[in-house]
ZAKOL-944793 format. One record per residue (C-alpha): residue number from 1; y, x, z. Coordinates in Angstrom, 2 decimals, decimal comma, always signed. Each point is the difference from the previous one (the first is absolute). Layout:
NUM;Y;X;Z
...
END
This chain:
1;+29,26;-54,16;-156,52
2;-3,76;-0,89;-0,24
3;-2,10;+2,44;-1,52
4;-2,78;-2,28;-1,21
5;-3,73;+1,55;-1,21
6;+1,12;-0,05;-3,89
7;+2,85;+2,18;+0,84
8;-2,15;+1,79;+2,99
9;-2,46;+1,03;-3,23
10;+2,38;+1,60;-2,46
11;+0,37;+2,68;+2,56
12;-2,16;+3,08;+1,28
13;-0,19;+1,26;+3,61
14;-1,06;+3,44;+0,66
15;-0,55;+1,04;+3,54
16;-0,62;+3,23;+1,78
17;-1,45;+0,54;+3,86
18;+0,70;+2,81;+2,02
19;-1,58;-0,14;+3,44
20;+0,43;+1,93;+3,01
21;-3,81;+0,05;+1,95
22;+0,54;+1,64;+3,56
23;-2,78;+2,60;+0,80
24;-2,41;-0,57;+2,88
25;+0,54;+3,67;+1,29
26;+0,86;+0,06;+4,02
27;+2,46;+1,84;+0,00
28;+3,19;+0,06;-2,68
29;+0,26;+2,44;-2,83
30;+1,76;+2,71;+0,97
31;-0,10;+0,18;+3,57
32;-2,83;-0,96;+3,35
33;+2,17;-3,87;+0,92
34;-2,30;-2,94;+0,11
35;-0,30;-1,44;-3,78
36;-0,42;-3,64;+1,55
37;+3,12;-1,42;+1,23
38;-1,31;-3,85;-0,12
39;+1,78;-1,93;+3,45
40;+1,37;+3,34;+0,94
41;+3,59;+0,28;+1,75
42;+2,48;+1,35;-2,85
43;+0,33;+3,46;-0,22
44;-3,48;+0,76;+2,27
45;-2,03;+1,78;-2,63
46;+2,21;+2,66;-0,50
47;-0,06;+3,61;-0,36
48;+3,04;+2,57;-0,83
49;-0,64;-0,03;-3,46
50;+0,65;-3,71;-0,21
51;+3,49;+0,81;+1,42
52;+0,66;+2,15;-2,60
53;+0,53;+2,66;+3,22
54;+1,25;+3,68;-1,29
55;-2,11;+2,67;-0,77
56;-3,16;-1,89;+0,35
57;-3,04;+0,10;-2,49
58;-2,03;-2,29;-2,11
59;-3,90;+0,78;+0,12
60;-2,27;-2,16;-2,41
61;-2,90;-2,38;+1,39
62;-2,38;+0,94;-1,72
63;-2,03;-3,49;+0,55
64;+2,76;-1,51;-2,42
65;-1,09;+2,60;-2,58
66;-3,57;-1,20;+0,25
67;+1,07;-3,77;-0,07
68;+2,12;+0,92;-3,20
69;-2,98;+0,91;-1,83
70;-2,10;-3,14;+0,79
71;+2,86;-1,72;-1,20
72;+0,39;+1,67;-3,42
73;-3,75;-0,39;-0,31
74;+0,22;-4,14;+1,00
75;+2,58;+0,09;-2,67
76;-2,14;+1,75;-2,17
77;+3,06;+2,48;-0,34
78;+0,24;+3,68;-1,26
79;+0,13;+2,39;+3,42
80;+2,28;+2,70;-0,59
81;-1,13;+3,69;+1,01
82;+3,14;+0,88;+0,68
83;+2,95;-2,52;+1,67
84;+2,82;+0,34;+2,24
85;+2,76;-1,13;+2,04
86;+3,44;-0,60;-0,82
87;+3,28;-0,71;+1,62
88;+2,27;-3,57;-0,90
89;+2,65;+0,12;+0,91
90;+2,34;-3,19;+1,39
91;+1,84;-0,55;+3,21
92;-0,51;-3,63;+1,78
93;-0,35;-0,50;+4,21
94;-4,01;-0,35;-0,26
95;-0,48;+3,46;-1,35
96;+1,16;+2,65;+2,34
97;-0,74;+2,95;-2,02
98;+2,33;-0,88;-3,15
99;-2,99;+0,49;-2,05
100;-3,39;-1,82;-0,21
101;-3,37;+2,41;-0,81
102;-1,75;-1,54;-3,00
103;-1,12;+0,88;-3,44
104;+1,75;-0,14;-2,65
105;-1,29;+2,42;-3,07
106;-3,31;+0,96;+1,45
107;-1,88;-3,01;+1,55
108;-3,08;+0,39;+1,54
109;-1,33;-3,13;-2,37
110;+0,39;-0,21;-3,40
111;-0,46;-2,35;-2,63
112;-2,84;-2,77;+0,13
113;-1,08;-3,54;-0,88
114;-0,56;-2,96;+2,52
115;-2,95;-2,43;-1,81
116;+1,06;-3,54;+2,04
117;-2,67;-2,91;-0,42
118;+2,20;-3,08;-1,37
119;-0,84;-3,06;-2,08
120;-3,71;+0,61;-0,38
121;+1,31;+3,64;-1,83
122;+1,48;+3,10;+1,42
123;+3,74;+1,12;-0,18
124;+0,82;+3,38;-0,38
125;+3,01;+1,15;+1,76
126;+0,70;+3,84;-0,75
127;+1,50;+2,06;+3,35
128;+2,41;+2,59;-0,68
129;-0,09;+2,17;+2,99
130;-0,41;-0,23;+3,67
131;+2,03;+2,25;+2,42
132;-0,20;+0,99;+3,65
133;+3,06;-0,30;+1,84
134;+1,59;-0,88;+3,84
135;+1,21;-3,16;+0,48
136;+3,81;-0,71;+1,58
137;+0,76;-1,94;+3,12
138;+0,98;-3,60;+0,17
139;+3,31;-1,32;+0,55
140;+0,08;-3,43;+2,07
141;+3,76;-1,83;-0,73
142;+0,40;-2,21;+2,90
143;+1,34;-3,65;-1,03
144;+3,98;-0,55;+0,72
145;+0,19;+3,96;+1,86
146;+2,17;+2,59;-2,10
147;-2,45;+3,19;+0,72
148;-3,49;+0,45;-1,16
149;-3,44;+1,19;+2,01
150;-1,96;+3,17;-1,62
151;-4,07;+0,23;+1,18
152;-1,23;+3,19;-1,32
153;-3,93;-0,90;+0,76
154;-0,31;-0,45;-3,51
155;+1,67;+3,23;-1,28
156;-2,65;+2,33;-1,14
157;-2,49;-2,21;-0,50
158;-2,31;+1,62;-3,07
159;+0,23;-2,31;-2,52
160;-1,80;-0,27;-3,82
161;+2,09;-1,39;-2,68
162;-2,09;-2,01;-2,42
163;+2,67;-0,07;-3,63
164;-2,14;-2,09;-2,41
165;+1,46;-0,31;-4,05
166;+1,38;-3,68;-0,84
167;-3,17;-1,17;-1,11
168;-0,13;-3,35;+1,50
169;+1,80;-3,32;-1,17
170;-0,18;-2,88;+1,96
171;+0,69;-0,68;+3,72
172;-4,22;-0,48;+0,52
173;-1,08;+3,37;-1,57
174;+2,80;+1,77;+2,19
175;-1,83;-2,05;+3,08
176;-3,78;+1,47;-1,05
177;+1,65;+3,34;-0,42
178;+1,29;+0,11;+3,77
179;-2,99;-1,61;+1,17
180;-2,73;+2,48;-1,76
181;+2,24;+2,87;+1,07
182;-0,26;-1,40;+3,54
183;-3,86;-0,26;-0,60
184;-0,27;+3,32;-1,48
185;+2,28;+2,03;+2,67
186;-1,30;-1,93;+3,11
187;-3,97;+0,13;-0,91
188;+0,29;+4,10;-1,22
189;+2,00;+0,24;+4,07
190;+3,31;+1,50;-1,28
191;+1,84;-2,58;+1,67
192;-0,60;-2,77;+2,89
193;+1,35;-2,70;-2,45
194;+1,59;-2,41;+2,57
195;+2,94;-1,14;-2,13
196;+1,48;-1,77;+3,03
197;+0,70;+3,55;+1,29
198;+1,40;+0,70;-3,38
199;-3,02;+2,89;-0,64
200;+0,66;-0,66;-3,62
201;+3,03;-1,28;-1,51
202;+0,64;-1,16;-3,42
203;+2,96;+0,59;-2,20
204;+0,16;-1,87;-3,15
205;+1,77;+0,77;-3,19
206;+0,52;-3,16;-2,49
207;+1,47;-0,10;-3,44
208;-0,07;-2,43;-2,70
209;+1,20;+0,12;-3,61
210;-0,24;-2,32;-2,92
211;-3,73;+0,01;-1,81
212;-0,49;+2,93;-2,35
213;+3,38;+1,65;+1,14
214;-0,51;+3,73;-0,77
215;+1,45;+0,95;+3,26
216;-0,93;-0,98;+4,04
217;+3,07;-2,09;+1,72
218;+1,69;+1,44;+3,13
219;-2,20;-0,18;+2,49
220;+0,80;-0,91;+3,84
221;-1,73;+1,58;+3,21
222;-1,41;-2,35;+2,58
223;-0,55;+2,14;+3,43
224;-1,77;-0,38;+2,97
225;-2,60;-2,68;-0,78
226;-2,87;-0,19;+2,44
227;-2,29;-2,54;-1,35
228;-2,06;-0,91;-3,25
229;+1,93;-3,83;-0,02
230;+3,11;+1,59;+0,36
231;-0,47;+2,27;-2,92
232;-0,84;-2,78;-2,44
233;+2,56;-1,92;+1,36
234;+2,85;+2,55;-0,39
235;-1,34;+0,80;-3,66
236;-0,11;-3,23;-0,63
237;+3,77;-1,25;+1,16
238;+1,25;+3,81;-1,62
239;-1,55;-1,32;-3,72
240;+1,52;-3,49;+0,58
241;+3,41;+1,21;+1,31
242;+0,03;+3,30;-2,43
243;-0,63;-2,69;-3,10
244;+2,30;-2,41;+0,84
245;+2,95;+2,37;+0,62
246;-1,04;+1,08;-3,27
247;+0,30;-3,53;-1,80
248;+3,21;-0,33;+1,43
249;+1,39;+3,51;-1,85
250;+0,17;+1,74;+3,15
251;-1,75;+3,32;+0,11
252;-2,38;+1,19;+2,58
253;+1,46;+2,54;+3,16
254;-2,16;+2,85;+0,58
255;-0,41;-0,03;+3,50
256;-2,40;-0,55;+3,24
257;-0,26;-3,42;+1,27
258;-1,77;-1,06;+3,43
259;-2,06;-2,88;+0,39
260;+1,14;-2,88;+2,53
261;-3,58;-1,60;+0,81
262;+1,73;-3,24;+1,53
263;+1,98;-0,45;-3,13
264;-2,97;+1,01;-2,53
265;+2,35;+1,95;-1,70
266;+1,61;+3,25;-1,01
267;+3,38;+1,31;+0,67
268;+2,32;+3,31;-1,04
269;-0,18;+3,04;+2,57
270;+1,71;+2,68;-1,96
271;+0,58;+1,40;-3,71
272;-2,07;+2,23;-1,91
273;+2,07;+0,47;-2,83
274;+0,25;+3,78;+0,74
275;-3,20;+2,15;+0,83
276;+0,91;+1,72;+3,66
277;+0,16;+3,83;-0,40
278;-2,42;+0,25;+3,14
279;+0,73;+4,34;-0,85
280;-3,93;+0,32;+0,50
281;-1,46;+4,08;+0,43
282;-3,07;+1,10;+1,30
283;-1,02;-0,11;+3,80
284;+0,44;+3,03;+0,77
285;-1,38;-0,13;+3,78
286;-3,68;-1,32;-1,40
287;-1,74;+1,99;-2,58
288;-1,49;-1,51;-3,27
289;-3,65;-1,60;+0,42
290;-3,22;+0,77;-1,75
291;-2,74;-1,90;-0,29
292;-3,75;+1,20;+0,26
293;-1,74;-1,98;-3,21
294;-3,51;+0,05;+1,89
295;+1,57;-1,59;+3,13
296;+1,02;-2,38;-2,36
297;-2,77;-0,89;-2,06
298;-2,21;-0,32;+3,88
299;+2,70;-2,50;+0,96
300;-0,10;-1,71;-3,43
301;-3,58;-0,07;+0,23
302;-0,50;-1,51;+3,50
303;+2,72;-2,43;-0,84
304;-0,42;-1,72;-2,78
305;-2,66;-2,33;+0,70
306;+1,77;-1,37;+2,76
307;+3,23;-1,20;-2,18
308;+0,48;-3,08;-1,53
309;-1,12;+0,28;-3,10
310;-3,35;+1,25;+0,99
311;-0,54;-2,71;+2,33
312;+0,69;-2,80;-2,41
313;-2,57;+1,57;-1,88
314;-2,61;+0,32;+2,11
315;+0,70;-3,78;+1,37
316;-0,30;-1,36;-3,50
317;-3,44;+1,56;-0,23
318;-0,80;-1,94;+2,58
319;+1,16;-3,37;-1,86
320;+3,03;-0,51;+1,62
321;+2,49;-1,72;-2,12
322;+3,63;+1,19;-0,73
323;+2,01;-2,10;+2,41
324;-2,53;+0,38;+3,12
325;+0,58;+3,70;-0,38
326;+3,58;-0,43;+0,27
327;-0,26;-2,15;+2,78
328;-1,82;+2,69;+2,45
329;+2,36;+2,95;-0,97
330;+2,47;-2,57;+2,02
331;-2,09;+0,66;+3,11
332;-1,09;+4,07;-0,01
333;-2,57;-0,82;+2,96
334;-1,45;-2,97;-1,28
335;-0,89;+1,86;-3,60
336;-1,31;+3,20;+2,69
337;-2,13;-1,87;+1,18
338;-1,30;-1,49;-3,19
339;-0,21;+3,40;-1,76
340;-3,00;+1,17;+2,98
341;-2,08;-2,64;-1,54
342;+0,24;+1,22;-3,68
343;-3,14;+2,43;+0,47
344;-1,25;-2,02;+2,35
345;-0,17;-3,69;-1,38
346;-1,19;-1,50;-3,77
347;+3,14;-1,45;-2,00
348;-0,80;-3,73;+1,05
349;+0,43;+0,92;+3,49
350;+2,88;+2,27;-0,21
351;+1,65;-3,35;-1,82
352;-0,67;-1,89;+2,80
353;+1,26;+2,03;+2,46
354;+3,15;+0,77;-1,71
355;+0,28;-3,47;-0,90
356;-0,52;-0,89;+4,03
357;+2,83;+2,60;+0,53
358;+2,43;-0,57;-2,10
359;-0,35;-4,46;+1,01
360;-0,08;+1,05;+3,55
361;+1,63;+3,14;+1,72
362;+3,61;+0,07;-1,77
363;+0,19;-3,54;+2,14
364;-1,23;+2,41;+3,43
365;+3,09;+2,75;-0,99
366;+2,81;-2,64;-0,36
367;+2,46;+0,76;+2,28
368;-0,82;+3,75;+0,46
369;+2,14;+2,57;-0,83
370;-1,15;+2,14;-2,83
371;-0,47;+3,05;+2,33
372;-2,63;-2,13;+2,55
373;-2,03;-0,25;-3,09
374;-1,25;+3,81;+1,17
375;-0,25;-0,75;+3,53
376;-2,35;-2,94;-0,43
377;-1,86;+2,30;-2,67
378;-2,63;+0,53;+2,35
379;-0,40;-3,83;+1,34
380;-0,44;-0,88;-3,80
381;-3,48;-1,65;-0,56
382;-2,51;+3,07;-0,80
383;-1,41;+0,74;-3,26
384;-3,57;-1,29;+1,28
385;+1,54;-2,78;+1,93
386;+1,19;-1,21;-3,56
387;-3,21;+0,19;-1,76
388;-1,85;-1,93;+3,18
389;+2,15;-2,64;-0,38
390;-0,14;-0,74;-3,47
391;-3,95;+0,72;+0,20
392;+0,18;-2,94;+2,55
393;+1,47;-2,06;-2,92
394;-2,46;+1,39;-2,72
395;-3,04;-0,92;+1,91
396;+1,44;-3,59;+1,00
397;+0,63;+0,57;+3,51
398;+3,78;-0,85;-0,16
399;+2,36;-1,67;-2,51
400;+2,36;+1,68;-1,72
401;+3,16;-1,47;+1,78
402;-2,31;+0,96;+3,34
403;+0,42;+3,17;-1,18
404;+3,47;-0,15;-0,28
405;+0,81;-1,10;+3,37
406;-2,10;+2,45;+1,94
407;+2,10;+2,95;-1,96
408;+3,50;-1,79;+0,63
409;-1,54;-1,43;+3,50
410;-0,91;+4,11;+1,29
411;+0,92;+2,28;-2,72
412;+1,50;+2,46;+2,98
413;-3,59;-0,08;+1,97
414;-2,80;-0,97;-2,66
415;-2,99;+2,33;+0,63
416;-3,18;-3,47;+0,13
417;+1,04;-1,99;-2,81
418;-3,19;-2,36;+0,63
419;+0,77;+0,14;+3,94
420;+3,39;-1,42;-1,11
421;-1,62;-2,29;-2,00
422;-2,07;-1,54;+2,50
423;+2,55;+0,19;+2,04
424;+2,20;-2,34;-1,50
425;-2,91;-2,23;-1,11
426;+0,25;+1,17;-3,96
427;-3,71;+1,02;-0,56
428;-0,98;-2,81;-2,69
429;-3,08;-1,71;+0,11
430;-2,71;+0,84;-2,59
431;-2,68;-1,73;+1,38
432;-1,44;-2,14;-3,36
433;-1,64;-2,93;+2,15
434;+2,93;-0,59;+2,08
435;+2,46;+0,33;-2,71
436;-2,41;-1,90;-2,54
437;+0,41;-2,74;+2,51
438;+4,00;-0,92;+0,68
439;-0,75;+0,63;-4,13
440;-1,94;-3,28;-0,05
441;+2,59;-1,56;+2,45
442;+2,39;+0,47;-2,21
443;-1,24;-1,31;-3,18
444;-1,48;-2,85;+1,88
445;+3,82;-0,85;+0,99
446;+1,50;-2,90;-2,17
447;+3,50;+2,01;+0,06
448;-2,20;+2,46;-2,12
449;-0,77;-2,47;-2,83
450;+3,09;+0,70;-2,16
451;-0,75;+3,89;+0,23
452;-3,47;-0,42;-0,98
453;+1,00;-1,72;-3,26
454;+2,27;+1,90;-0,65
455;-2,50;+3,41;-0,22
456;-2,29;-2,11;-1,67
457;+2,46;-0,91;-2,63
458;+0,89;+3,86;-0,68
459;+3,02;+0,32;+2,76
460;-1,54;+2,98;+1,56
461;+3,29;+0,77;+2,31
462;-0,91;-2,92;+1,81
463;-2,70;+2,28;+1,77
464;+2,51;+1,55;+1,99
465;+1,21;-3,55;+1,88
466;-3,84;-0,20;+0,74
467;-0,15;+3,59;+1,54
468;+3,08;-0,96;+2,02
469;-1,98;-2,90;+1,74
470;-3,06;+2,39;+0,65
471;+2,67;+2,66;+1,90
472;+1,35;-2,99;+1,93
473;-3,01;-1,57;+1,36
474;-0,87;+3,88;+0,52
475;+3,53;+0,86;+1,78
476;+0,16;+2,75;-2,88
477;-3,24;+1,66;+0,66
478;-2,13;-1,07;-2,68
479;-0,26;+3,02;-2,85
480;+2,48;-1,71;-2,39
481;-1,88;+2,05;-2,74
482;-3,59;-1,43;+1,60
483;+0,76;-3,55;+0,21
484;+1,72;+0,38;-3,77
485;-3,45;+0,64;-1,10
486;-1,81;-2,44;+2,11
487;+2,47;-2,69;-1,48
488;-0,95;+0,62;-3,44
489;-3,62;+0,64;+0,93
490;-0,27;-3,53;+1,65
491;+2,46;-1,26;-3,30
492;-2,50;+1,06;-2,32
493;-2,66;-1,87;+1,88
494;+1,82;-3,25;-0,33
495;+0,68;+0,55;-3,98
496;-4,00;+0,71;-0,54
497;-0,99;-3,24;+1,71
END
């Protein structure tokens, strides 16, 4: 049937995120194997302990420890002082052990609250907990063959476990949830962040119910999505399909769906009618973990101003508006760079620059995987470079749109701005006599007459087709700015005779 907006509207979604965020530690969390597996041969980044091998031992990284605490403080999260590990217990091919180490009653993380800029406000999405825990292998099913492929390089891979409360309700505030927990966990350097290589992975949890019902519907669990369009999309197609199942008197499975990104769509994995009895105890081969409150409070200290919030901040005392702020948190290096000017440069030149950024480079980093974005870090224009350049426009040197093509032309190798500029033949002329004189040209020119009476009958726009005549007789090297004023100096001239 069609579910049309009048019937979409007598209905409330509620939606809850968990997201797994992989830890950029080198080596796994309980044992010495390589903790990046990206283009590696299956089962190369191994050690015994991801073969579940008798009698040996778990020992804790304690770099995952230290990366669990900048995430609790990005989330601004209660840290316990006192967490530990736990065994869950279930038996599947990708999980040697029988068990998988996590934490179950005593997470490192505890409650906290997620402020997410959206619709020129802030949304408040409460976190319940975040827990540590190993990851399992991956299963590969080969199409048409009756036997499956295990690749343990995942398996033991530390991983936090972001559970936030159902405080979001429509498909976009679940989409500026995973994208400001991206922000928050990349830019505090908990996690790489390349969703391609699934270093976070989002889980939604959708339920809808009629308007002022006094209870939440039965929710479904979408797994395994690893990218902000395909969360909004599957929370989107789960309120649609969950609401009209409902119109038709059906009632809603429990259960986790996948998402099939070629069909846009959801579809039934397994029930969840009945919690699992994972049998969960305490680990009893690691010991419980305390936390030193002044390590904490030195790490909270020296990280805070770097995380989002902080930065917006500081970028809107500079004058930048909402959506250009947004814009360079899309490109980390690009807002880097941008940030070196902020004690460096007034606000009217920090605009500029970020505005020269944000028109020009994203066009230079198409193409390029998100991880070359740190290996061209240090062919990115420099901070001084930047301010040159737009001091070349300030002072009338170069246009604007010059500008704009020496950064796209050499953003990899600018270090002369004006040597590129002269280069290239940009450098504007600003000579008053010469420019004074294709002035006079022009106005002189009968194809002129219409624009003439035109300014003098109040149609000040006109101006601009006379500027465009001066940069043409001047193959674009007249000051546009120079012979603007020159126009209207010489128009004045003709109105007081």
């Amino acid at each position: 049937m069609l579910v049309t907006e009048e019937i979409m509207n007598q209905y409330d979604a509620t939606i809850g995120i968990e997201c797994h965020v992989q830890l950029a530690t080198k080596t796994k969390l309980f044992s010495g194997a390589d903790n990046d597996a990206r283009e590696a041969p299956p089962n190369t980044k191994v050690s015994p302990i991801c073969f579940g091998l008798p009698g040996v031992l778990p020992v804790l990284n304690k770099e995952a420890i230290t990366l669990a605490i900048r995430a609790g403080i990005a989330l601004n999260a209660e840290l316990n002082e006192i967490s530990r590990f736990d065994r869950k217990h279930y038996f599947y091919p990708d999980l040697p052990l029988g068990y998988q180490i996590t934490q179950s009653e005593l997470p490192t993380i505890g409650p906290g609250v997620v402020e997410v800029p959206f619709e020129n406000g802030l949304l408040k999405v409460r976190v319940h907990h975040a827990h540590l825990e190993a990851d399992a292998g991956k299963l590969t099913h080969p199409a048409g063959a009756g036997y499956s492929l295990v690749d343990l390089n995942r398996a033991g891979t530390p991983l936090i476990e972001v559970v936030s409360e159902p405080d979001m309700h429509s498909p976009a505030e679940a989409k500026a949830f995973a994208q400001e927990l991206h922000l928050r966990m990349t830019y505090a350097g908990v996690t790489a962040g390349n969703l391609y290589y699934g270093n976070m992975r989002f889980d939604v949890n959708v339920s809808v119910a009629k308007k002022g019902a006094s209870e939440l519907g039965a929710r479904t669990e979408t797994k395994n999505l690893n990218s902000f369009k395909s969360v909004e999309k599957a929370v989107a197609y789960e309120i649609k399909r969950q609401i009209e199942e409902l119109e038709k008197g059906n009632t809603i499975t429990q259960e986790t769906r996948g998402w099939d990104d070629a069909k846009q769509r959801t579809f039934a994995q397994r029930s969840k009618e009945n919690a699992h009895d994972y049998r969960y105890f305490p680990e009893a081969d690691i010991p419980p973990i305390g936390l030193n409150q002044a390590a904490i409070e030195t790490i909270r200290f020296e990280l805070t101003p770097q995380l989002p919030p902080a930065i917006r901040e500081r970028l809107r005392a500079k004058g930048l508006p909402a959506q250009d702020i947004t814009t360079l948190f899309l490109y980390p290096l690009l807002l880097d760079r941008l940030l070196q000017l902020e004690d460096k440069a007034d606000n009217k030149t920090f605009k500029q620059i970020s505005d020269l950024l944000i028109n020009v480079l994203p066009a230079a980093f198409d193409g390029l995987e998100p991880e070359m974005y740190s290996k061209t870090s240090t062919a990115l224009p420099r901070a001084a470079a930047l301010t040159e350049l737009i001091g070349l426009v300030n002072e009338g040197q170069i246009s604007s749109s010059s500008a704009k093509t020496i950064l796209l032309e050499c953003w990899q190798s600018l270090q002369n701005p004006k040597a590129e500029a002269e280069q290239r033949g940009l450098i504007q002329e600003s000579d008053e006599d010469a420019i004074s004189a294709i002035v006079a040209e022009v106005l002189a020119d009968p194809a002129s007459a219409k624009a003439i009476a035109d300014i003098q009958a109040g149609n000040e726009r006109t101006i601009g087709y006379l500027v465009g005549q001066v940069m043409k007789r001047s193959e674009g090297k007249a000051n546009p700015a120079l012979a603007q004023q020159l126009i209207r100096k010489r128009m004045s001239l003709y109105a007081s005779r």
